[in-house]
One Martini backbone bead per residue (centre of mass of N, CA, C, O) as a GRO file, in nm:
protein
  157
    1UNK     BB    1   9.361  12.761 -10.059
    2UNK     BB    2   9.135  12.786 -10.291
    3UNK     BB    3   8.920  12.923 -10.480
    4UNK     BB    4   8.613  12.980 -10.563
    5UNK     BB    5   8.481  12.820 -10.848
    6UNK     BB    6   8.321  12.754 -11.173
    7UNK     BB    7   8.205  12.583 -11.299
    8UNK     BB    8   8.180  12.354 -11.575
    9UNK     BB    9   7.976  12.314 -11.809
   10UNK     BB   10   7.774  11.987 -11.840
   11UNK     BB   11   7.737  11.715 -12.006
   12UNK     BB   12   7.450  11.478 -11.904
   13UNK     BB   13   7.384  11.318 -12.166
   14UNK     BB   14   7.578  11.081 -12.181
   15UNK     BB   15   7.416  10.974 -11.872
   16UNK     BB   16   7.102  10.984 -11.856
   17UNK     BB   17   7.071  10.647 -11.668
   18UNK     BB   18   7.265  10.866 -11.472
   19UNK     BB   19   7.176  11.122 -11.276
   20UNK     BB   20   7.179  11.108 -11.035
   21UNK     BB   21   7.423  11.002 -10.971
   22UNK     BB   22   7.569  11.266 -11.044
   23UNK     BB   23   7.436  11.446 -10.875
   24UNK     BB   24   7.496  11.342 -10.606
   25UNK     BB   25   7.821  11.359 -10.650
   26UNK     BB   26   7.830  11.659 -10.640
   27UNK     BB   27   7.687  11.763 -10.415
   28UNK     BB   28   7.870  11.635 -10.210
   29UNK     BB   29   8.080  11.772 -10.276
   30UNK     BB   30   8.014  12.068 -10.244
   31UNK     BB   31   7.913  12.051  -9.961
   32UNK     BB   32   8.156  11.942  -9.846
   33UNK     BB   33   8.361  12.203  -9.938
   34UNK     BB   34   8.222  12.388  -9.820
   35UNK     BB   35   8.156  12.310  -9.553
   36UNK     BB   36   8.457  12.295  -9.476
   37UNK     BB   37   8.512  12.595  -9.477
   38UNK     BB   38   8.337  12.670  -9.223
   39UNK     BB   39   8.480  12.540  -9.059
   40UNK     BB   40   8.814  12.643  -9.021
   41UNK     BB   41   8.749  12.889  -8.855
   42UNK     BB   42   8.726  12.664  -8.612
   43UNK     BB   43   8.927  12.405  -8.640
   44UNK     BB   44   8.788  12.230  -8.828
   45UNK     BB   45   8.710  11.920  -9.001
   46UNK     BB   46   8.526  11.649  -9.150
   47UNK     BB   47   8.711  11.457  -9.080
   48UNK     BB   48   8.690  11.504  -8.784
   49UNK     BB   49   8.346  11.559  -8.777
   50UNK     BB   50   8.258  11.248  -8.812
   51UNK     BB   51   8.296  11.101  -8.599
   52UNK     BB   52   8.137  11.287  -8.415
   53UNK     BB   53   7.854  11.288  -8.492
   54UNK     BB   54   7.820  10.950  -8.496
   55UNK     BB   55   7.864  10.935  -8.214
   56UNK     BB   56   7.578  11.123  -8.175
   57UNK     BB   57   7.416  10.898  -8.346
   58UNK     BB   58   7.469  10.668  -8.104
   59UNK     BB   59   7.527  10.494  -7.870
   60UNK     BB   60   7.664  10.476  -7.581
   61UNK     BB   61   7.951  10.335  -7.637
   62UNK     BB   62   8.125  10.270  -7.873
   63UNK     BB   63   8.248  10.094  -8.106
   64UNK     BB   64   8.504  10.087  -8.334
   65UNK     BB   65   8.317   9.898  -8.513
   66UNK     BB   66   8.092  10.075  -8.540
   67UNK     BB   67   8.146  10.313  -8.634
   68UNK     BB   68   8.284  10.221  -8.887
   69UNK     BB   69   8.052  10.092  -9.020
   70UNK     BB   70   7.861  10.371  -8.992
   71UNK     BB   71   8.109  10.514  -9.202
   72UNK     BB   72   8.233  10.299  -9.389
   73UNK     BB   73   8.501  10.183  -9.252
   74UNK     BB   74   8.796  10.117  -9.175
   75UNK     BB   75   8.941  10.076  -8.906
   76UNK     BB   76   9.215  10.157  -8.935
   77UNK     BB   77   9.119  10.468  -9.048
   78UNK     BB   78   9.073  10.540  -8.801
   79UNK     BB   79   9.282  10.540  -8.548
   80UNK     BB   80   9.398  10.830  -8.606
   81UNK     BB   81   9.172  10.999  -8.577
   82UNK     BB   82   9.138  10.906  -8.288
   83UNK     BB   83   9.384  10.974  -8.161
   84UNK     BB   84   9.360  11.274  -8.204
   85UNK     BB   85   9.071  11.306  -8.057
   86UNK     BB   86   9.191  11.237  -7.761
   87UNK     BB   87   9.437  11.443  -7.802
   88UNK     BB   88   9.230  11.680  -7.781
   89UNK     BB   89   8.954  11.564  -7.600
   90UNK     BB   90   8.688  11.452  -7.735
   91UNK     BB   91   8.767  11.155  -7.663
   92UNK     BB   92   8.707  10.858  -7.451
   93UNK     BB   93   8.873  10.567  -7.382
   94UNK     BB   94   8.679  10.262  -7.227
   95UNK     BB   95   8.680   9.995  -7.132
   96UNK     BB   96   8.520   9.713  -7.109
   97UNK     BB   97   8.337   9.503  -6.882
   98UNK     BB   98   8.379   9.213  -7.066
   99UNK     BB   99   8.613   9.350  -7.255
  100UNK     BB  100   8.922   9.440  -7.264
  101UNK     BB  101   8.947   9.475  -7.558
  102UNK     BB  102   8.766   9.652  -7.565
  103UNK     BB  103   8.657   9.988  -7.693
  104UNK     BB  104   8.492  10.274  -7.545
  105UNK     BB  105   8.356  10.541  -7.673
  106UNK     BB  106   8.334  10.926  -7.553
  107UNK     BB  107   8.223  11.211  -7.530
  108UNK     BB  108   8.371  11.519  -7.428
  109UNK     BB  109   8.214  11.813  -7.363
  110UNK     BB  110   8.423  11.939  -7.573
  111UNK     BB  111   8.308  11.721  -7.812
  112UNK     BB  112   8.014  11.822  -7.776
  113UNK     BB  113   8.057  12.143  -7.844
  114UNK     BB  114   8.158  12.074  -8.093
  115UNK     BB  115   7.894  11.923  -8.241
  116UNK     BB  116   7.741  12.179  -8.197
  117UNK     BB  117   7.907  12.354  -8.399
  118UNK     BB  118   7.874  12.203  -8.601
  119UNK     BB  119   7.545  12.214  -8.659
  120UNK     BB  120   7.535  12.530  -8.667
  121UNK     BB  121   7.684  12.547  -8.922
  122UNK     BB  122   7.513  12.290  -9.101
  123UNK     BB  123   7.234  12.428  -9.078
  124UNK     BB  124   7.297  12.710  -9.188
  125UNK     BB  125   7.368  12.591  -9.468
  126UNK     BB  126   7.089  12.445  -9.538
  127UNK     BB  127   6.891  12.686  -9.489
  128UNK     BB  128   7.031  12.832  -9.720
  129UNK     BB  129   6.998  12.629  -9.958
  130UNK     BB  130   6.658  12.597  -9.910
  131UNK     BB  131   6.522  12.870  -9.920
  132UNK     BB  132   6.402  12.842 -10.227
  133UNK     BB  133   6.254  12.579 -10.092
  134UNK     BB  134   5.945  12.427 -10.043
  135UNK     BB  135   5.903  12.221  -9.777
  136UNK     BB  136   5.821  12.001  -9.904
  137UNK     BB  137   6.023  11.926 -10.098
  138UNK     BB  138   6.285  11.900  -9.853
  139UNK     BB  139   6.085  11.656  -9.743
  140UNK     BB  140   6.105  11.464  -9.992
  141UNK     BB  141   6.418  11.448  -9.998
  142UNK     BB  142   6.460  11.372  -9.737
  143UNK     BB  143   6.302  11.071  -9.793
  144UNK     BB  144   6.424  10.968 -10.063
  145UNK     BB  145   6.723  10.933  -9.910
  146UNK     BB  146   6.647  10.787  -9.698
  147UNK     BB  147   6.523  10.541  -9.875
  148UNK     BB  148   6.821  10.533 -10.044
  149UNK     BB  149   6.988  10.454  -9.763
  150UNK     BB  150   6.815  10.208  -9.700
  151UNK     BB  151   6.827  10.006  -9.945
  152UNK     BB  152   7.127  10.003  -9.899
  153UNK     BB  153   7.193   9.894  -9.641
  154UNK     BB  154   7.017   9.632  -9.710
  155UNK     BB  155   7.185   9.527  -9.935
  156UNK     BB  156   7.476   9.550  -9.766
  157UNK     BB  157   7.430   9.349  -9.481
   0.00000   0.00000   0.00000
């Protein structure tokens, strides 16, 4: 793995009337590599822990098509991560009770504890980022984003 290294200023100046765009764009790839390094000693890695955090965010029993959906992937490209985890033991598929041909997913045990350390690292990672940002702040940026994951959510539905 790379050692992390200092960025080269951007002139920002080139596309004035998206700087949001490139900022979030930015910020996301920072952050998913920071969070990514700190799995790591942990045995975890961003890509096994998004399906799992979205389960957990999720009504219990979801289906693979829900999941999908919800982590906005293509339903095949989950099938690998899924039988990974699946072979790990972190969540286990269940026939539905109408639909033979449906499976839920469910986290197990080992699973959700996978899920408690990953938020343990995720929110020490936050609050490292947020200390010195005045806590009206970080709630106006966490709603400004809600507000545009929802609207987004909205156009894409």
């Amino acid at each position: 793995m790379t050692e992390p290294r200092d960025p080269p200023a951007l002139d920002e100046t080139c596309f004035p009337d998206m700087l949001l765009t490139l900022r979030v764009m930015r910020l996301a790839m920072l952050w998913r590599t920071r969070l990514d390094r700190a799995l790591r000693p942990h045995g975890m890695t961003l890509a096994i822990m998004r399906p799992l955090t979205y389960l957990t965010m999720l009504p219990d029993g979801a289906t693979q098509s829900s999941l999908a959906a919800a982590m906005d992937v293509d339903c095949s490209a989950l099938v690998r991560v899924l039988d990974l985890l699946e072979k790990q033991g972190l969540l286990a598929r269940q026939p539905d009770t109408h639909d033979r041909r449906v499976k839920r997913l469910l986290l197990t045990p080992a699973g959700q504890a996978r899920c408690d350390m990953f938020h343990q690292i995720a929110a020490g990672l936050e609050r490292e980022d947020c200390q010195d940002i005045p806590p009206a702040q970080v709630k106006m940026v966490r709603e400004l984003l809600a507000g545009l994951l929802a609207r987004r959510s909205h156009h894409d539905a």
